[in-house]
C-alpha positions in Angstrom: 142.3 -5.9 124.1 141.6 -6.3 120.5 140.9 -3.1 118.6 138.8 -3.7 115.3 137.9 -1.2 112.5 134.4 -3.0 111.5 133.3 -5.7 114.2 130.6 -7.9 112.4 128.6 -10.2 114.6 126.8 -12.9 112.8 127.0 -14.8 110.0 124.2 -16.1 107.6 124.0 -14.3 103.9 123.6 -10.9 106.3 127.2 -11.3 108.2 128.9 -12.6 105.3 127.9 -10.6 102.5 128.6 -7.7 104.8 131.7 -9.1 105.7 132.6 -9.6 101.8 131.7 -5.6 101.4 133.7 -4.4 104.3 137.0 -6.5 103.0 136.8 -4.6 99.7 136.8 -1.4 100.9 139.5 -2.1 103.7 137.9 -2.3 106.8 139.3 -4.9 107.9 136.3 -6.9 108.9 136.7 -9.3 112.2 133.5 -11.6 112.1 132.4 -13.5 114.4 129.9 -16.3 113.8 127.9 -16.8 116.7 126.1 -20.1 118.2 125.2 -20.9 114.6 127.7 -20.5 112.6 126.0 -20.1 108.7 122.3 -19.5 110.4 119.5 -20.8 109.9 120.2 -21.8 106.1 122.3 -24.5 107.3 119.2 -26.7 108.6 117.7 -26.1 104.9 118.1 -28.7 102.7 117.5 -27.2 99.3 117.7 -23.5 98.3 116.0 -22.7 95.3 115.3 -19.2 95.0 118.5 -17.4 95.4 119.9 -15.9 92.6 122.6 -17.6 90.7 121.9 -21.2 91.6 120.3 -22.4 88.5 120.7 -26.3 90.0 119.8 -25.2 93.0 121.9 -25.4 96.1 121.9 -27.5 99.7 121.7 -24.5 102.0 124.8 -25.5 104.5 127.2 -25.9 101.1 125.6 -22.3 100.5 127.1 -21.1 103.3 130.4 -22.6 103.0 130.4 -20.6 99.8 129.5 -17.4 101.6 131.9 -17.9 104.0 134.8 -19.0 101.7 134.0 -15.7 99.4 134.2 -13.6 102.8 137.8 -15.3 103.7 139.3 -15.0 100.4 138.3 -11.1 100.4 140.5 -11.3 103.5 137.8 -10.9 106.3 139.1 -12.7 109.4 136.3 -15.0 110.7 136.6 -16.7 114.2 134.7 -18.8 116.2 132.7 -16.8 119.3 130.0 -15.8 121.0 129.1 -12.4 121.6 127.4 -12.4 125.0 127.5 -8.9 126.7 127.8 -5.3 124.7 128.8 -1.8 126.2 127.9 1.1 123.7 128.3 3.9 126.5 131.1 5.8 124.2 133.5 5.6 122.0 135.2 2.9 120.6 132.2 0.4 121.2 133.3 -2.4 123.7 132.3 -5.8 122.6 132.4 -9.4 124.9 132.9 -12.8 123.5 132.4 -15.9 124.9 131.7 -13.9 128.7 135.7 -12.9 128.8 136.8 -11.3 126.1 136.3 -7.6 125.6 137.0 -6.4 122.1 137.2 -2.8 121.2 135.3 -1.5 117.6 135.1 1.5 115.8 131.6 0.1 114.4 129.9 -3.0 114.8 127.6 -4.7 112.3 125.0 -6.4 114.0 123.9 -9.8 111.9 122.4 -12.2 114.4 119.5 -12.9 112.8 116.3 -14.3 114.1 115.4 -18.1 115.2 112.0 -19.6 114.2 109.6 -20.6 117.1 108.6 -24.3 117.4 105.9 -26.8 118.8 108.4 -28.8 120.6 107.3 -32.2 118.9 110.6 -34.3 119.0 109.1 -35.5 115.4 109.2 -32.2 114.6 113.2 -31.2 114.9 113.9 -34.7 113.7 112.1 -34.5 110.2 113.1 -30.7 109.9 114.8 -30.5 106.3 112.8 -33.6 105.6 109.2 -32.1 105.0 109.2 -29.7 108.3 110.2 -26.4 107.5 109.2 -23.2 109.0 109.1 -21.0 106.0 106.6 -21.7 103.2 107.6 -19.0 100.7 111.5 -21.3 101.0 110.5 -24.6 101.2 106.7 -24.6 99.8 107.9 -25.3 95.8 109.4 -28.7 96.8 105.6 -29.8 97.7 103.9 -28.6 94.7 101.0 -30.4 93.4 100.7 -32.6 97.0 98.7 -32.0 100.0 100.6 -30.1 102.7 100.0 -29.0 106.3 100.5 -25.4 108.3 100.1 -24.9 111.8 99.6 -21.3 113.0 96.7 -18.3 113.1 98.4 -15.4 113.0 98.6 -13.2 109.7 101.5 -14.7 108.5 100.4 -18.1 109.1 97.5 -16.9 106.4 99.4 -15.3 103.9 101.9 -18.6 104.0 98.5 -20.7 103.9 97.5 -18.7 100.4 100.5 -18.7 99.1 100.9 -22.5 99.6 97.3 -23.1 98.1 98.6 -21.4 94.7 101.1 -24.0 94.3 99.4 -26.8 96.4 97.0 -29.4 95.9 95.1 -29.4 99.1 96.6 -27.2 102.5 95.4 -27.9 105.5 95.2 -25.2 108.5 96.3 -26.1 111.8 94.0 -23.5 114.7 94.1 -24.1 118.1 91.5 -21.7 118.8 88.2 -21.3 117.1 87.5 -18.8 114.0 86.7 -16.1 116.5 89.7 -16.5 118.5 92.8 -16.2 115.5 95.3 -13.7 115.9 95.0 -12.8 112.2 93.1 -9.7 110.7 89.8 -10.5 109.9 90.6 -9.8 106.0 93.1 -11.7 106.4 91.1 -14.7 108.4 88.5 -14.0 105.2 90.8 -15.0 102.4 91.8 -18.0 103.9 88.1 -19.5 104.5 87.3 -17.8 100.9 90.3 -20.0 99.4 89.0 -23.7 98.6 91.9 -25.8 98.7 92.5 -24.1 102.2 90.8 -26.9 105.2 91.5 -25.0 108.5 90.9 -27.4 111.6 89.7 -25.4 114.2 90.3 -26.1 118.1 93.2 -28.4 116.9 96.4 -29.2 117.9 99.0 -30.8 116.9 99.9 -33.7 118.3 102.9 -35.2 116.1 104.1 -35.5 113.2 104.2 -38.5 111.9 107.1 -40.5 109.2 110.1 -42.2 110.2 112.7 -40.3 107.4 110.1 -37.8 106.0 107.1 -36.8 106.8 104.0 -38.8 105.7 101.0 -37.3 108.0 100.3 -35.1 111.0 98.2 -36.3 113.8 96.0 -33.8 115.3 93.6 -33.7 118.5 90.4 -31.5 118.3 91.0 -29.6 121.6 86.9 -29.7 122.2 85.7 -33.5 121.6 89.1 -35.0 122.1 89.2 -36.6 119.0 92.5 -37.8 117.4 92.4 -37.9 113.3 95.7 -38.1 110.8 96.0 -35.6 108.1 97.5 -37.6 105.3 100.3 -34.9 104.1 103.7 -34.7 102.6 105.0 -31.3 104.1 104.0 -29.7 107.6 104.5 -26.1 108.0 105.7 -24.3 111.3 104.3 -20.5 111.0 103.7 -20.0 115.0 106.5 -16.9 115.1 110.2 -15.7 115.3 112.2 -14.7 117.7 115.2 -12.5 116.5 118.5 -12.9 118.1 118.7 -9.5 119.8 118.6 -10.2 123.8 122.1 -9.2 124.0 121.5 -5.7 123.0 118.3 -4.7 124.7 118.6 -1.9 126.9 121.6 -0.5 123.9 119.5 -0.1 120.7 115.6 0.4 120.1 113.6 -2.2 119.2 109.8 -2.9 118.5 107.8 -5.1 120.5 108.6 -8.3 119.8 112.5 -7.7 120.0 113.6 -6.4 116.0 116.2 -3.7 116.0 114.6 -0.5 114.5 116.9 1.1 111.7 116.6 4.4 110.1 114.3 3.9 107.1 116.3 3.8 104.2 119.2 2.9 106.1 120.7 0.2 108.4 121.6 3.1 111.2 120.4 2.2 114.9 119.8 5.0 117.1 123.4 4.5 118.2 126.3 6.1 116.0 128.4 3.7 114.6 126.2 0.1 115.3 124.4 -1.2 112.3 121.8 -3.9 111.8 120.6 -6.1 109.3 119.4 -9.3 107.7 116.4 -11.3 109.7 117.3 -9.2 113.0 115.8 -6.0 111.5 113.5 -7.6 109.1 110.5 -9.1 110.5 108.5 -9.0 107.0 110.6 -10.4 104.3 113.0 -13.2 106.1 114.8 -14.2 102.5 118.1 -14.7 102.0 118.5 -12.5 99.1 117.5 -9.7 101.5 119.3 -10.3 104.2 122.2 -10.3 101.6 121.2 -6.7 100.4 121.0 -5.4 103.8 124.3 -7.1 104.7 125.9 -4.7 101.9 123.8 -1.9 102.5 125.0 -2.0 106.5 128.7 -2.4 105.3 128.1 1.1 103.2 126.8 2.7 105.6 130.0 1.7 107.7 132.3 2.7 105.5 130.5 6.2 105.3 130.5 6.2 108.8 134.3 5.5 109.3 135.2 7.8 106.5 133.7 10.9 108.3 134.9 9.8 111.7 138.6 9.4 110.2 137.8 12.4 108.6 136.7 14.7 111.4 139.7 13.3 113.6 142.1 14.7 110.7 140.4 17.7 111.2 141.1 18.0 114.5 144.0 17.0 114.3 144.8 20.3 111.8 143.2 22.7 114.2 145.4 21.6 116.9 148.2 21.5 115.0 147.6 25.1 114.0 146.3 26.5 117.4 150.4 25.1 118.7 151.8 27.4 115.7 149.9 30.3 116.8 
C-alpha cells in the first residue's frame, strides 16, 4: 500500500496550483486527476481573464500548462479515480479506481464542482461554441450582440445584469411565472428594472438552434404552447452546480447543496489533516484565479499541518527516549 505525504485529488487550477506549492516545499505531492483530468476549463474555449495571458489562452492548453508547471516542480501526477475514502484515524486511507487503497498523511481535496444542464443534445454539442455555463467567463466574447440565459435563481439574475452591462439585448429564459422564481425579490426587481433585460416567462427551452455555433434558441411558452425563436448569438446555462463531493459525504461537513465547509479563513475541514478548495468549497466565486489561490492556500495549510505533526512525533519520540534513560 502506497504511503503519501500530501495526497492531492483533483486537478483543475485548484489541484495543480496546489500541487505546484506542495512540490516546493517537499511534500512530495502524489496527484491524482480524477474523471476529468484539467476540469472543467478544458471544455472552455477561450480564457480571458486570468492573469498573465495578455493574448489570451484556449482553456485545455491552460491546463496543459498547469499541469506541466506541477510536473516539472516534481509533483507525481497519475491517472485515477478516487472512488471510496476512510478518514476513521490516522494515516487517512484513500481508494482509487474501487481497488487501490492508498495511505496519506493529508489529503487535498480539489474535485471541483460540475455545472447542471438542460439536457438539449444541441446544447453539449455547441458548448465552447456560444453555450457556456458561466457568464462572468464567457459573457465578453458576446459583447455588443444579443445573447440568451436560461435560469431563475439569484445567480441566474446577477449573470443576467452582468451580461446586460456588456450586452446589446439579454434575453431571460423562466419556466415559471414572475411569482414563482427562485431568486430574491430584490434580486427579481433589478432584472425587470434593467431594459436591455427581456425575461420570457412560463418558457422553456426547447433547443438550441446552429449547426457549428449557436445562431438562436427556440423556446415554447409552457401556457399557450406557442413555439417562437430568439434570434441570439450566445445562450447561457445558469440552472445550478453540483460540486464533486459524493465521495466524501458522511467524512466531512457540507452545506446543503453538497460544498465542503472550511474554516473561514482557512481551507481546514472539520477533519485534521483533509483540506478543500477550488469550486468544491466555493459556491460564490467559481473563477479560476480563485480556485488557484485556494489551491495554495490548502497546500500551506498542509505544510503547517505536517510540520506540527512531524513535529509533535519528534517530541515523542524525546520523551520516550528519556523516560528509557531514567
Amino acid at each position: 500500500m502506497d504511503f503519501i505525504k500530501c495526497l492531492i485529488i483533483g486537478s483543475g487550477p485548484a489541484g495543480y496550483t496546489a500541487a505546484i506549492y506542495a512540490a516546493r516545499a517537499g511534500l512530495q505531492p502524489v496527484l491524482y486527476q480524477g474523471i476529468q483530468p484539467g476540469g472543467q476549463l478544458t471544455i472552455t474555449t477561450e480564457v480571458e481573464n486570468y492573469p498573465g495571458y495578455q493574448e489570451g489562452i484556449a482553456g485545455p492548453e491552460m491546463m496543459v500548462n498547469f499541469e506541466k508547471q506541477a510536473s516539472r516542480m516534481g509533483a507525481d501526477i497519475r491517472y485515477g479515480l478516487v472512488t471510496k475514502v476512510d478518514f476513521s484515524g490516522w494515516p487517512l486511507r484513500v481508494q482509487v479506481d474501487e481497488e487501490k487503497w492508498l495511505q496519506a498523511e493529508s489529503v487535498i481535496i480539489c474535485t471541483g464542482a460540475s455545472a447542471k444542464w438542460l439536457g438539449l443534445e444541441s446544447e453539449q454539442r455547441l458548448n465552447g461554441y456560444g453555450v457556456s455555463a458561466c457568464a462572468v467567463c464567457d459573457g465578453f466574447f458576446f459583447r455588443g450582440r444579443e445573447v440568451a440565459i436560461v435560469g431563475a435563481g439569484d445567480t441566474a439574475c446577477e449573470e443576467a445584469i452582468y451580461l446586460s452591462k456588456i450586452c446589446s439585448k439579454v434575453h431571460m429564459i423562466v419556466r415559471k411565472s414572475a411569482s414563482g422564481m427562485k431568486a430574491s425579490r430584490v434580486m427579481r426587481d433589478r432584472v425587470l428594472a434593467t431594459p436591455n433585460i427581456e425575461v420570457h416567462f412560463n418558457s422553456e427551452t426547447e433547443e438550441v438552434v446552429g449547426e457549428h455555433k449557436v445562431e438562436g434558441v427556440r423556446i415554447r411558452n409552457t401556457l399557450t404552447g406557442a413555439v417562437g425563436t430568439l434570434a441570439v448569438s450566445a445562450f447561457f446555462v445558469a440552472i445550478g452546480h453540483q460540486p464533486n463531493s459524493e465521495v466524501f459525504k458522511g467524512w466531512l461537513e457540507m452545506d446543503a447543496q453538497g460544498y465542503i465547509k472550511t474554516l473561514p479563513g482557512t481551507t481546514r475541514t472539520n477533519i485534521d489533516g483533509v483540506f478543500a478548495a477550488g469550486d468544491v468549497q466555493d459556491h460564490i466565486y467559481r473563477q479560476a484565479v480563485t480556485a488557484a489561490g485556494t489551491g495554495c492556500m490548502a497546500a500551506l495549510d498542509a505544510e503547517r499541518y505536517l510540520s506540527r505533526i512531524e513535529s509533535e512525533v519528534l517530541s515523542h519520540q524525546y520523551t520516550e527516549e528519556l523516560n528509557s534513560v531514567e
